[in-house]
PyMOL CGO cylinders between C-alpha atoms (Angstrom):
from pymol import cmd
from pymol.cgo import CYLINDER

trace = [
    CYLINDER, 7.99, -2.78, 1.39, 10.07, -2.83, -1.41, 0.3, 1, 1, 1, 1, 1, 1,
    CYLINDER, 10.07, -2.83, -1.41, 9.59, -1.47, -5.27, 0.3, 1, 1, 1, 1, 1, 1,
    CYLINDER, 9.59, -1.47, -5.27, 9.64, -4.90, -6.55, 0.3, 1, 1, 1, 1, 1, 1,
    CYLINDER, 9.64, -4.90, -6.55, 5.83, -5.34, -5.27, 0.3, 1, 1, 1, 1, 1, 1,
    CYLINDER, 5.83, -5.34, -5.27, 4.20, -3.43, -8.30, 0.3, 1, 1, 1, 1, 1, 1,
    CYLINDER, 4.20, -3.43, -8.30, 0.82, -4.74, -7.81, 0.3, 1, 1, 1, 1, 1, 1,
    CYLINDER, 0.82, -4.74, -7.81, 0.77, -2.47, -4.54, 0.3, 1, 1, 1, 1, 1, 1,
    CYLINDER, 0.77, -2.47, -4.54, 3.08, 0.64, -5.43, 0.3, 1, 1, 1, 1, 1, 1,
    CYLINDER, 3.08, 0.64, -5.43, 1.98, 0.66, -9.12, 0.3, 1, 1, 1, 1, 1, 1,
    CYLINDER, 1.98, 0.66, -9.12, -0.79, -0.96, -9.32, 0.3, 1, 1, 1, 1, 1, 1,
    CYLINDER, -0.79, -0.96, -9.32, -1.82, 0.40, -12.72, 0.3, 1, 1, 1, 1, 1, 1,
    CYLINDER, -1.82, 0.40, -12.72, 1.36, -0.58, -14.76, 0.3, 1, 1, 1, 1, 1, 1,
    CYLINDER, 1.36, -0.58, -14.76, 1.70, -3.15, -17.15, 0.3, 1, 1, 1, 1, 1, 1,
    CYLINDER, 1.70, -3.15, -17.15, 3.78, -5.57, -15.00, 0.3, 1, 1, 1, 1, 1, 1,
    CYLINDER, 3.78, -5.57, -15.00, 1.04, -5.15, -12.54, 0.3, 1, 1, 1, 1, 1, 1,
    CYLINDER, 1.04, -5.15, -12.54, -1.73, -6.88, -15.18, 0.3, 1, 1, 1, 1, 1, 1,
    CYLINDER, -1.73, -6.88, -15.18, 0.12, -8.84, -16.12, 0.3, 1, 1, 1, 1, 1, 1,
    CYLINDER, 0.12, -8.84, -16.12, -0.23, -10.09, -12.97, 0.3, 1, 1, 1, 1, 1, 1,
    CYLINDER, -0.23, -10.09, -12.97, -3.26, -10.27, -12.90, 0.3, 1, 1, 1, 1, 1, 1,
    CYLINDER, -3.26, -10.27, -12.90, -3.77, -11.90, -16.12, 0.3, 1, 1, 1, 1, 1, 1,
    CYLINDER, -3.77, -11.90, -16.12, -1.55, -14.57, -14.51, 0.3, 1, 1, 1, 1, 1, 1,
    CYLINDER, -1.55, -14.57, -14.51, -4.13, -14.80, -11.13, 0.3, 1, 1, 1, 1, 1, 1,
    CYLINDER, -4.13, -14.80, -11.13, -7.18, -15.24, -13.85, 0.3, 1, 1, 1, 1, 1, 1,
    CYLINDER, -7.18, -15.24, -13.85, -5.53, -18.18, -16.54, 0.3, 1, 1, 1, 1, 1, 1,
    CYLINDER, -5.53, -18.18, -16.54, -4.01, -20.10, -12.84, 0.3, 1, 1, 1, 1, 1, 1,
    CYLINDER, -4.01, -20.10, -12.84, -7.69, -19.44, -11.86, 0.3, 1, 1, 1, 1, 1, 1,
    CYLINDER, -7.69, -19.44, -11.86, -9.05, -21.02, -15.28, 0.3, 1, 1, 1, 1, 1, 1,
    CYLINDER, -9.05, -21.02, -15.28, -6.79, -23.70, -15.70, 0.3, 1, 1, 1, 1, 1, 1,
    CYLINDER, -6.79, -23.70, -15.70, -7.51, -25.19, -12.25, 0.3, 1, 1, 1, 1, 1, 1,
    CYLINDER, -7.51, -25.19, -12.25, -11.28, -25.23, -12.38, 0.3, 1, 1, 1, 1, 1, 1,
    CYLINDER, -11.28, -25.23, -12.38, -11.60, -29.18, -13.37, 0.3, 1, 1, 1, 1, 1, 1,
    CYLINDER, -11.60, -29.18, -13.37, -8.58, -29.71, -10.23, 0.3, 1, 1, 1, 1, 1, 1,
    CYLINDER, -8.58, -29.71, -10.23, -8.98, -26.86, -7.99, 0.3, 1, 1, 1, 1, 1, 1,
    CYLINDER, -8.98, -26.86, -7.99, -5.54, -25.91, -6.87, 0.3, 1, 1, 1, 1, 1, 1,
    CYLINDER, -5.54, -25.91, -6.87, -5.46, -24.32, -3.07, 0.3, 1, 1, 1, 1, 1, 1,
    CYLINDER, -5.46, -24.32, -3.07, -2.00, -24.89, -2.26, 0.3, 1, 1, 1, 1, 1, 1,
    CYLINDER, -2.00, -24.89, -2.26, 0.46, -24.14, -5.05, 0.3, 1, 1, 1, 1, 1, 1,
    CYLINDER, 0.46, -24.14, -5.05, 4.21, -23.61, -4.57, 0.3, 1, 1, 1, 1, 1, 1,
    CYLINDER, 4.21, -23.61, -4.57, 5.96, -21.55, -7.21, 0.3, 1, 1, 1, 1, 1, 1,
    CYLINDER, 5.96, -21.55, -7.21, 9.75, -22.50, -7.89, 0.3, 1, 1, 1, 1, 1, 1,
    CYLINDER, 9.75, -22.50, -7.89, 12.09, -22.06, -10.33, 0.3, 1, 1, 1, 1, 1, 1,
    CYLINDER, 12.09, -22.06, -10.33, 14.88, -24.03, -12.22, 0.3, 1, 1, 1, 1, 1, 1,
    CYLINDER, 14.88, -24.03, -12.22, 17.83, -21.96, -11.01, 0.3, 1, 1, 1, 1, 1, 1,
    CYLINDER, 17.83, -21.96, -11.01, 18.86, -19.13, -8.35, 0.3, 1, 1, 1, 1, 1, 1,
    CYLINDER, 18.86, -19.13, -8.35, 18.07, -15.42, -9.40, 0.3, 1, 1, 1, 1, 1, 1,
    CYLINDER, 18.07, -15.42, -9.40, 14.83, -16.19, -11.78, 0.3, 1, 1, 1, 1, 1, 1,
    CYLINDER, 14.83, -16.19, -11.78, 11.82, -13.84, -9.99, 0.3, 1, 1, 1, 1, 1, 1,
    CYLINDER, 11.82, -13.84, -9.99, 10.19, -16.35, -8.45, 0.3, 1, 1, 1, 1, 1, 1,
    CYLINDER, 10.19, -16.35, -8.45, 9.90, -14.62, -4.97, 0.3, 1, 1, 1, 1, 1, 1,
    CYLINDER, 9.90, -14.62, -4.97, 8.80, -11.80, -6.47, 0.3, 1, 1, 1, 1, 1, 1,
    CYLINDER, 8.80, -11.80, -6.47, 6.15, -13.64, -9.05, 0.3, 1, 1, 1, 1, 1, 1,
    CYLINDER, 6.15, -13.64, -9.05, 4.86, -15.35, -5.86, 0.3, 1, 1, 1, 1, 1, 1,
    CYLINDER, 4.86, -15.35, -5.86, 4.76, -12.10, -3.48, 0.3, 1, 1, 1, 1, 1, 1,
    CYLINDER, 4.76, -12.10, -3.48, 3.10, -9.70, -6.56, 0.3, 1, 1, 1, 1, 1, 1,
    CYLINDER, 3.10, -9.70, -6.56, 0.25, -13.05, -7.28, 0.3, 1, 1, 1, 1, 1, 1,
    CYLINDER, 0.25, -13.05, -7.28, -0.33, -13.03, -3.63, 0.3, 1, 1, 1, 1, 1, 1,
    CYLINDER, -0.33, -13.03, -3.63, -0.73, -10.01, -3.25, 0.3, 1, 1, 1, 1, 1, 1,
    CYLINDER, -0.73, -10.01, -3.25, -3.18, -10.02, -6.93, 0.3, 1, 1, 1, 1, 1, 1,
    CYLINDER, -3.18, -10.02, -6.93, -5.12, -12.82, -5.28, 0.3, 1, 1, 1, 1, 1, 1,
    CYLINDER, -5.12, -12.82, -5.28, -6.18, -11.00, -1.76, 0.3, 1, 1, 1, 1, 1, 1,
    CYLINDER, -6.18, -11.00, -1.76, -7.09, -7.90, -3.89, 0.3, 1, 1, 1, 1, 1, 1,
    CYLINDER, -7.09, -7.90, -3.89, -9.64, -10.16, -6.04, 0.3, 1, 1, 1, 1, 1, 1,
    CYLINDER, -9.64, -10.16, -6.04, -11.46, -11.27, -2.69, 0.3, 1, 1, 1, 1, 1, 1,
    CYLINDER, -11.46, -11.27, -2.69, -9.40, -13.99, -2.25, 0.3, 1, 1, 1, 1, 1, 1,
    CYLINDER, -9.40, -13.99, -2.25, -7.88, -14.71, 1.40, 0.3, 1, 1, 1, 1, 1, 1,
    CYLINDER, -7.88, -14.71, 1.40, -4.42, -15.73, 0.79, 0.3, 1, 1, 1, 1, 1, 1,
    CYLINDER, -4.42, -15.73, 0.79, -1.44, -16.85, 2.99, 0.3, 1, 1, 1, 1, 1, 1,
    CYLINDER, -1.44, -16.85, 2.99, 1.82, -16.85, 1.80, 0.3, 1, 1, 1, 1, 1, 1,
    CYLINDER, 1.82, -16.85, 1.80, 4.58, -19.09, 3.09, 0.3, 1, 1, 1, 1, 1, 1,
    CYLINDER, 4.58, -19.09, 3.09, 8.14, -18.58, 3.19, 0.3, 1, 1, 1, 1, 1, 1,
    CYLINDER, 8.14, -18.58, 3.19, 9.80, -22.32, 2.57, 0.3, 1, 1, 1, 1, 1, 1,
    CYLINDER, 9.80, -22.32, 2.57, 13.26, -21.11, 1.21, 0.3, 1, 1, 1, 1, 1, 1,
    CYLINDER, 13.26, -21.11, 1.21, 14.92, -21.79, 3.96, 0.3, 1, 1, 1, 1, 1, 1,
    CYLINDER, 14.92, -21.79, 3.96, 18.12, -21.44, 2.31, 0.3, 1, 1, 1, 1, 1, 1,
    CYLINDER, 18.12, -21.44, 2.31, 17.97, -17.18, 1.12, 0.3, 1, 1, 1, 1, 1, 1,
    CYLINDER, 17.97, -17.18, 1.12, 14.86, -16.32, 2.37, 0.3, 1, 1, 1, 1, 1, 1,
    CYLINDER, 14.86, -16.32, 2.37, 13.39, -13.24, 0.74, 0.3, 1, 1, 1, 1, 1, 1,
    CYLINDER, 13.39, -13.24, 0.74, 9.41, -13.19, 1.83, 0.3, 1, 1, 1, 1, 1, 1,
    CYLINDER, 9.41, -13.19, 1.83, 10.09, -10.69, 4.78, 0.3, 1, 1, 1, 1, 1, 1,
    CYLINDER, 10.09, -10.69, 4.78, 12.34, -8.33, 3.15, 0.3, 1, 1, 1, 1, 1, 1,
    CYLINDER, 12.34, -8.33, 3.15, 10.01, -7.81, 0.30, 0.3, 1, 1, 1, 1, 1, 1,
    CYLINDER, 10.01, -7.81, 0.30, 6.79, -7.21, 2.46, 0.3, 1, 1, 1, 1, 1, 1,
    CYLINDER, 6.79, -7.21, 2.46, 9.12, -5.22, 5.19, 0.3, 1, 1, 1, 1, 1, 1,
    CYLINDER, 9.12, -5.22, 5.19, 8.03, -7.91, 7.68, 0.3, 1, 1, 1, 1, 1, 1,
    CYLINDER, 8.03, -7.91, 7.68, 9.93, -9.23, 10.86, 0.3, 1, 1, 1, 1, 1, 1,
    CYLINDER, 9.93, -9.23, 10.86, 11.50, -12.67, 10.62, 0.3, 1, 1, 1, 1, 1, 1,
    CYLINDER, 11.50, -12.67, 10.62, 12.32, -13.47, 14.26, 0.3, 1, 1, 1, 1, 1, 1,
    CYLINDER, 12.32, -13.47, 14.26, 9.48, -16.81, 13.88, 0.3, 1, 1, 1, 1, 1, 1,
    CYLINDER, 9.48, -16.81, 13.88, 7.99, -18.29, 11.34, 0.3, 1, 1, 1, 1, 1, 1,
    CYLINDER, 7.99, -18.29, 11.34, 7.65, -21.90, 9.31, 0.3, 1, 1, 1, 1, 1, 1,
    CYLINDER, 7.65, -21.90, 9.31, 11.38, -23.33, 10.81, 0.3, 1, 1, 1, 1, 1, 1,
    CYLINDER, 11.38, -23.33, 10.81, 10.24, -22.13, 14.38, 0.3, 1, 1, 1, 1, 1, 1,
    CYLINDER, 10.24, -22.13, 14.38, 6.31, -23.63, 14.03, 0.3, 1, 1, 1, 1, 1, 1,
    CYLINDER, 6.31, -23.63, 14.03, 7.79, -26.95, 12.54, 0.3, 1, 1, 1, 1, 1, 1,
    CYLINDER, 7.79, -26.95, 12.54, 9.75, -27.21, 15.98, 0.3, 1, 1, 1, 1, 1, 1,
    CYLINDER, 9.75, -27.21, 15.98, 7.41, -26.86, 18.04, 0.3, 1, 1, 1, 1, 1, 1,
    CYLINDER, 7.41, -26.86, 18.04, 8.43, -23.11, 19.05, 0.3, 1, 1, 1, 1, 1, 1,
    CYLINDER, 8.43, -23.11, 19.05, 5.83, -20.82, 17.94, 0.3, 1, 1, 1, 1, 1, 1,
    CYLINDER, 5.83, -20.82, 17.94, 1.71, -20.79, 16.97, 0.3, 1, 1, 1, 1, 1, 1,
    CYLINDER, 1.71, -20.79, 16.97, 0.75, -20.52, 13.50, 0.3, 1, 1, 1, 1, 1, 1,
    CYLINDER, 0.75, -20.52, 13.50, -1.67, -17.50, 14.67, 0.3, 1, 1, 1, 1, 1, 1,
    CYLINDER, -1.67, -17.50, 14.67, 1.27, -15.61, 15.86, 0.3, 1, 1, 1, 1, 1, 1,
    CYLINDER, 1.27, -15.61, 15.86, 3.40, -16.32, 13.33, 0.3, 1, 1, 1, 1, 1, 1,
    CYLINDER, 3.40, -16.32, 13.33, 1.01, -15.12, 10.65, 0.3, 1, 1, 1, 1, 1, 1,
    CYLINDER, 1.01, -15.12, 10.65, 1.63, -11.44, 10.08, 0.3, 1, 1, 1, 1, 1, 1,
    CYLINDER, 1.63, -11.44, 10.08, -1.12, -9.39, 7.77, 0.3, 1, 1, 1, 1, 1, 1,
    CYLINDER, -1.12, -9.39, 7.77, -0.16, -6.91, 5.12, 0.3, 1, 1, 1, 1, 1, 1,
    CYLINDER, -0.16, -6.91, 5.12, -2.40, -3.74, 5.88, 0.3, 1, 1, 1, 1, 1, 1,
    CYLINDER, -2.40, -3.74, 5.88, -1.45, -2.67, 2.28, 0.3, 1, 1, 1, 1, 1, 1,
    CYLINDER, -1.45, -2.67, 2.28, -3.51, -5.99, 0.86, 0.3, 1, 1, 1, 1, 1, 1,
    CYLINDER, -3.51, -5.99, 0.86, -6.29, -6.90, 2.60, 0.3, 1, 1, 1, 1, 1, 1,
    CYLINDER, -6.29, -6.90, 2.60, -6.49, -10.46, 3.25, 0.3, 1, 1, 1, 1, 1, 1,
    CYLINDER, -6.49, -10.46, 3.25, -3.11, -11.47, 2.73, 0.3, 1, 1, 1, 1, 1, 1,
    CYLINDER, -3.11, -11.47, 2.73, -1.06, -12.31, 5.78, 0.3, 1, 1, 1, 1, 1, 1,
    CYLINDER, -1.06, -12.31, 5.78, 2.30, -13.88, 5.30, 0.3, 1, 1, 1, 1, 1, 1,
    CYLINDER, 2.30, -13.88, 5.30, 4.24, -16.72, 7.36, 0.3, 1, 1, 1, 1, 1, 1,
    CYLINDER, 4.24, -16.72, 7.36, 8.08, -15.96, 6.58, 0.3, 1, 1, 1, 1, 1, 1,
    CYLINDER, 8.08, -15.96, 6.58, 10.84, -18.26, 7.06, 0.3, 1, 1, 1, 1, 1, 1,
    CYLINDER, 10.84, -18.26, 7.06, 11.81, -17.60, 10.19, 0.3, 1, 1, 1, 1, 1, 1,
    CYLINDER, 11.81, -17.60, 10.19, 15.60, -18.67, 11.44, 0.3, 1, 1, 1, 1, 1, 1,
    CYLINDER, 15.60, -18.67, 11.44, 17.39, -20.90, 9.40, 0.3, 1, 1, 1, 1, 1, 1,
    CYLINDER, 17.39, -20.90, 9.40, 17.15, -24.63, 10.37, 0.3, 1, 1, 1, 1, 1, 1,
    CYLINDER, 17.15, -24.63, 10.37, 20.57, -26.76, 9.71, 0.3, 1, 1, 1, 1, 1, 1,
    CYLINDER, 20.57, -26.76, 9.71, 18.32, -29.03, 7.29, 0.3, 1, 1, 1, 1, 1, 1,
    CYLINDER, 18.32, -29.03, 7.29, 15.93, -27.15, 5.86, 0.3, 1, 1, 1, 1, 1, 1,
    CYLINDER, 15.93, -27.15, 5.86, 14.79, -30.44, 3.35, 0.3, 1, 1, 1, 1, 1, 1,
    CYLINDER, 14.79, -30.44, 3.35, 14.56, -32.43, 6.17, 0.3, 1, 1, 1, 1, 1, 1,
    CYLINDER, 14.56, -32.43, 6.17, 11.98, -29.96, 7.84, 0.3, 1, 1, 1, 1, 1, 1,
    CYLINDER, 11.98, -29.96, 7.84, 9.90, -29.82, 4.35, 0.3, 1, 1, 1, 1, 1, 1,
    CYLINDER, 9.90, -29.82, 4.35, 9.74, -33.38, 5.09, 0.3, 1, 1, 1, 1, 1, 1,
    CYLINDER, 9.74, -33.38, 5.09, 8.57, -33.62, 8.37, 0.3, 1, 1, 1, 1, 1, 1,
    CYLINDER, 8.57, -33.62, 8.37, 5.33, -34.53, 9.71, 0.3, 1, 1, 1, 1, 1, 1,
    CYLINDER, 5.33, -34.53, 9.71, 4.82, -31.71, 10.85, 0.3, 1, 1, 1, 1, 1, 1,
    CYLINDER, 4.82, -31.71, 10.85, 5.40, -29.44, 7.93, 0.3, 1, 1, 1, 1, 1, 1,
    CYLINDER, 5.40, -29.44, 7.93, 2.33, -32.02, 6.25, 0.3, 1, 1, 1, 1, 1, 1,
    CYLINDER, 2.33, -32.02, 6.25, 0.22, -31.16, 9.09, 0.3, 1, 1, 1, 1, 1, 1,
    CYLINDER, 0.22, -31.16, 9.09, 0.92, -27.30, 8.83, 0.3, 1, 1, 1, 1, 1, 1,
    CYLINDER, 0.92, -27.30, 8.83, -0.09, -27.22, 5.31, 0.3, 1, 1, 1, 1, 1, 1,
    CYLINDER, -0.09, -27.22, 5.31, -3.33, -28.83, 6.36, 0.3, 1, 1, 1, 1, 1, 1,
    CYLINDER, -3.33, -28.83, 6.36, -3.80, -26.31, 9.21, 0.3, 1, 1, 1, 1, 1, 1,
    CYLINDER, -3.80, -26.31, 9.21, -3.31, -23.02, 6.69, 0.3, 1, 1, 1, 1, 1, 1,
    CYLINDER, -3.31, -23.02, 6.69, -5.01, -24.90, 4.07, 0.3, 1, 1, 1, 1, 1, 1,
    CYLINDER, -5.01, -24.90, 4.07, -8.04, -24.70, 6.48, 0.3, 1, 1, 1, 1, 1, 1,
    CYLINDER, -8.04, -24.70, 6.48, -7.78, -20.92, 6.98, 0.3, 1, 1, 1, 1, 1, 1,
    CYLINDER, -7.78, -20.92, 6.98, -7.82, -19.47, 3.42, 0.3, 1, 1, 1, 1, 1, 1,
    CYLINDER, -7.82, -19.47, 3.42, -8.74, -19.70, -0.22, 0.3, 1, 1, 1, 1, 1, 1,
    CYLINDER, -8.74, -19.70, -0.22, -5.37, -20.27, -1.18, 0.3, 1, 1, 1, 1, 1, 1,
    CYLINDER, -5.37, -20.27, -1.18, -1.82, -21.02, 0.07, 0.3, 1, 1, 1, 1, 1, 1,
    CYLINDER, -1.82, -21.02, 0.07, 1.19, -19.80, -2.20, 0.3, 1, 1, 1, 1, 1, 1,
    CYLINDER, 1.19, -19.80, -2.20, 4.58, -21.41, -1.00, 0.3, 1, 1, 1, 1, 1, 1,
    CYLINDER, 4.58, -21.41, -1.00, 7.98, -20.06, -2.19, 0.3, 1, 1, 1, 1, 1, 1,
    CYLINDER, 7.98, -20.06, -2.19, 10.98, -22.54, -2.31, 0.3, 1, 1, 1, 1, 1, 1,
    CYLINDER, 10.98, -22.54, -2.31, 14.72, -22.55, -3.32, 0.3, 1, 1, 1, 1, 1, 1,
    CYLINDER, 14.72, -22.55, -3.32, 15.09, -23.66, -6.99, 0.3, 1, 1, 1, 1, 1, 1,
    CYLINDER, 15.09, -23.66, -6.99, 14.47, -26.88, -8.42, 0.3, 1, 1, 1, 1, 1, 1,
    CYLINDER, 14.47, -26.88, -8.42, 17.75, -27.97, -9.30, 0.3, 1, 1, 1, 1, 1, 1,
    CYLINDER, 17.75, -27.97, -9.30, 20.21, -26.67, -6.91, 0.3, 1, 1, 1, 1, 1, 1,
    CYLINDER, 20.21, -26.67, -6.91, 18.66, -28.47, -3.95, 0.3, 1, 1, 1, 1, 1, 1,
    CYLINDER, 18.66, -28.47, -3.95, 15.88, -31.08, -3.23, 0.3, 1, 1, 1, 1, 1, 1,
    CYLINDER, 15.88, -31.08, -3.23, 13.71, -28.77, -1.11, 0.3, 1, 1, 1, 1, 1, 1,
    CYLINDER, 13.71, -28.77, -1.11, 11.04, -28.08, -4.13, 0.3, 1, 1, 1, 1, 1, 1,
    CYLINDER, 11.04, -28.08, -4.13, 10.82, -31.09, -5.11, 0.3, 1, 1, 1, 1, 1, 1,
    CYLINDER, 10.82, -31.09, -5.11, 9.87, -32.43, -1.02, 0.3, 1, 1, 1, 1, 1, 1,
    CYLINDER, 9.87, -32.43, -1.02, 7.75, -29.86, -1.25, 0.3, 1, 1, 1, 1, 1, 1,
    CYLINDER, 7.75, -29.86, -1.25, 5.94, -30.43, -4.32, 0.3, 1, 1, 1, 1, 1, 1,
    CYLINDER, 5.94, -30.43, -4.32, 4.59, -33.57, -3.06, 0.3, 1, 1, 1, 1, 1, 1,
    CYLINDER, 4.59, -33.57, -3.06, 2.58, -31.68, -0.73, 0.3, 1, 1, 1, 1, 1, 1,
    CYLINDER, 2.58, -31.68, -0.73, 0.90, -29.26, -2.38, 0.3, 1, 1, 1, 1, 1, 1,
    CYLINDER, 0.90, -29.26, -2.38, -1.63, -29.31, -4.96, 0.3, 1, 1, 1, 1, 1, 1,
    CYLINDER, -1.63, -29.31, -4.96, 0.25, -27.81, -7.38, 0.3, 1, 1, 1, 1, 1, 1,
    CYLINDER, 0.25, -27.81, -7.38, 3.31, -26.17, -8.77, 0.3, 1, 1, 1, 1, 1, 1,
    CYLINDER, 3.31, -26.17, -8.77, 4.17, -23.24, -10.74, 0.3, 1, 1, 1, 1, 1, 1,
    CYLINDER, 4.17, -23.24, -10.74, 7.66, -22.85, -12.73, 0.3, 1, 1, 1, 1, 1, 1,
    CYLINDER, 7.66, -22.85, -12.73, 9.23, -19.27, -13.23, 0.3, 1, 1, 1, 1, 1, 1,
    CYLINDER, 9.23, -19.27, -13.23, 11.98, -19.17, -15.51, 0.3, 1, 1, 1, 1, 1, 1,
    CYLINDER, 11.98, -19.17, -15.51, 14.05, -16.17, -16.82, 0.3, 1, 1, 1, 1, 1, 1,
    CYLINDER, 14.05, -16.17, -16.82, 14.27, -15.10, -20.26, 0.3, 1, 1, 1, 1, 1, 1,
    CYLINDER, 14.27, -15.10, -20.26, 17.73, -14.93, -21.64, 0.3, 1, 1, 1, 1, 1, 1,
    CYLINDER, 17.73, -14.93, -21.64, 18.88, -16.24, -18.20, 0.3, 1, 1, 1, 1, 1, 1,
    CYLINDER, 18.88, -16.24, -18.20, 17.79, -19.85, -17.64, 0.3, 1, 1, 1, 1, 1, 1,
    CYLINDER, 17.79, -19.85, -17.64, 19.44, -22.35, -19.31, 0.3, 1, 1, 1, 1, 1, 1,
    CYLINDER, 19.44, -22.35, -19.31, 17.14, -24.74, -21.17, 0.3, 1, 1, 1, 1, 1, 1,
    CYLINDER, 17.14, -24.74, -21.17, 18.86, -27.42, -19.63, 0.3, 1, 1, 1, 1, 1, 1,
    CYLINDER, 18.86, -27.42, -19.63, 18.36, -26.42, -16.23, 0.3, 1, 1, 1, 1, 1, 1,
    CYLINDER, 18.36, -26.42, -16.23, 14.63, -26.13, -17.24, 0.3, 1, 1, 1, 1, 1, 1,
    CYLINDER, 14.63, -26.13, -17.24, 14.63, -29.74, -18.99, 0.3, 1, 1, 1, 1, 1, 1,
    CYLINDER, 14.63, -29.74, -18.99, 16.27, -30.70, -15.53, 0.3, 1, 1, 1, 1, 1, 1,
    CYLINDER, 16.27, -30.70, -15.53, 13.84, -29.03, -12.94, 0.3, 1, 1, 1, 1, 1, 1,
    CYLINDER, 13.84, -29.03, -12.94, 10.82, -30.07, -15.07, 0.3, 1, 1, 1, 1, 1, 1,
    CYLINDER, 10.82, -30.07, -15.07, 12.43, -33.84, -14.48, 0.3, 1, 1, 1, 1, 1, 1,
    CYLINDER, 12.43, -33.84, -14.48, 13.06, -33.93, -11.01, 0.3, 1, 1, 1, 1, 1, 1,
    CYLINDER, 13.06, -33.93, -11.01, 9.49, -32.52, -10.51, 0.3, 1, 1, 1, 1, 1, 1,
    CYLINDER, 9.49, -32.52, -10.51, 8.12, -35.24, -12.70, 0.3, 1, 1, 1, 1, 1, 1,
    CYLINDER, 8.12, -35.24, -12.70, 9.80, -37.91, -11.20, 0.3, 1, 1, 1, 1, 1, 1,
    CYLINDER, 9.80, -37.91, -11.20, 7.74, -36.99, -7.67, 0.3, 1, 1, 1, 1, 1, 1,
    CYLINDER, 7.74, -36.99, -7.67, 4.57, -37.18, -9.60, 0.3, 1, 1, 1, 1, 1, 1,
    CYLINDER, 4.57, -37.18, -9.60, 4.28, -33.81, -8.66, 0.3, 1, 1, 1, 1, 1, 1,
    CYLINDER, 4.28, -33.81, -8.66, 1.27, -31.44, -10.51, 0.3, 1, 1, 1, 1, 1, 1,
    CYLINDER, 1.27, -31.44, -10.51, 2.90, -28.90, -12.79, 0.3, 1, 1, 1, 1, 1, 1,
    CYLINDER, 2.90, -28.90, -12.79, 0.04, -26.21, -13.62, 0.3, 1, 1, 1, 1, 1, 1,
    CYLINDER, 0.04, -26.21, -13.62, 2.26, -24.22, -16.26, 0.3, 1, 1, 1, 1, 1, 1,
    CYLINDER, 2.26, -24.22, -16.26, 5.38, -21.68, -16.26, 0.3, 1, 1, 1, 1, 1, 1,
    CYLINDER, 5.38, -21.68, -16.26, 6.08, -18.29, -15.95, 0.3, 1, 1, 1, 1, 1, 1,
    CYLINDER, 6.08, -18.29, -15.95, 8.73, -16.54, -17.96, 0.3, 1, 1, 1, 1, 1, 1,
    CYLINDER, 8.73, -16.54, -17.96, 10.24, -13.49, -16.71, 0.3, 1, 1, 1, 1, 1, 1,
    CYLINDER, 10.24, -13.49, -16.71, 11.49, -10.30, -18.10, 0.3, 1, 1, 1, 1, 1, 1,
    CYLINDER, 11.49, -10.30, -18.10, 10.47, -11.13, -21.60, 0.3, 1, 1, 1, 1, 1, 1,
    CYLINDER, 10.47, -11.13, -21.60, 10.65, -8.58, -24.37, 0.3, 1, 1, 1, 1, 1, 1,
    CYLINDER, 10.65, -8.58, -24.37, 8.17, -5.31, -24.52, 0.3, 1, 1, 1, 1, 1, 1,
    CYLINDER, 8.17, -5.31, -24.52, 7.35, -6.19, -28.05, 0.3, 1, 1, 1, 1, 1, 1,
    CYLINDER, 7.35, -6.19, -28.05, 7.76, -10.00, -28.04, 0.3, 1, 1, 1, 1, 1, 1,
    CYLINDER, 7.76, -10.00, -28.04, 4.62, -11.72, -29.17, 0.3, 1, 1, 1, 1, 1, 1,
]
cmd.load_cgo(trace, "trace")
């Protein structure tokens, strides 16, 4: 398990409520459309948005929520190495048919209620698998088993993935980079999501100023 999971090795911190104030206004702002499945993305490579998603999974299990987490990048997979979990099955090997979703789950001790499905080895079309039948049905079947399913993706722009997946899901979270992301590449990911009527529930920006207001 890795330092980037503050909500677990420093749970106290700032960066760790500010998690949670994150959980609690996602929680607000989808009580007219409750969201259960929600995949958080980002515009461009190297923005947080693993780590967002792993730390506000790992917020939502300690509130009483039970929460899986699903590894869709299927491209750099990161899931496993930030939870210290094996990666020998997971959503490429249960969309072909070569695994069980209750094997493939794996809990995190350290978070009650969480368990995580990682990536599992890299398919040679990982869009196409987002947009198989069977990776519809899967969502269904996890859908059934907890409060809330949090998907991680590859970034918006680079490839189509997110926005396959988007269609989906209930909703869609985007994490952007202060100082780092372009606003183009934001004007462009917040486009390409649009244009697959997907549901865009707000956006996270990263390493932001101590003292900005």
């Amino acid at each position: 398990m890795t330092k980037q999971l503050i909500t677990l090795t420093d749970p106290r911190s700032p960066a760790a409520e500010a998690y949670r104030s994150l959980y609690v206004n996602l929680s607000f702002s989808s009580q007219e459309q409750p969201v259960r499945t929600l995949l958080v993305t980002s515009a461009a490579p190297e923005e947080g948005k693993s780590t967002t998603l792993a730390n506000l999974a790992v917020v939502a299990a300690q509130m009483g929520q039970k929460v899986i987490l699903v590894d869709c990048d299927l491209r750099q997979p990161r899931q496993h190495d930030l939870f210290g979990l094996r990666n020998d099955q997971g959503v490429s090997s249960l969309a072909a048919g070569q695994a069980q979703t209750a094997s493939a789950l794996q809990p995190v001790h350290e978070a009650p209620g969480l368990h995580v499905l990682t990536a599992g080895p890299l398919p040679i079309s990982p869009a196409q698998v987002l947009a198989s039948r069977r990776m519809e049905e899967l969502i269904g079947e996890l859908a059934g088993q907890a409060d809330l399913v949090l998907f991680d993706s590859p970034p918006v722009v680079a490839v189509s993935d997110a926005s396959v997946l988007a269609t989906k899901v209930d909703g869609v979270l985007l994490v952007l980079n202060a100082g780092q992301t372009k606003r183009d590449y934001a004007r462009r990911a917040k486009e390409a999501l649009e244009k697959v009527h997907a549901h865009i529930i707000g956006a996270v920006l990263n390493n932001t100023p101590a003292d900005a207001t």
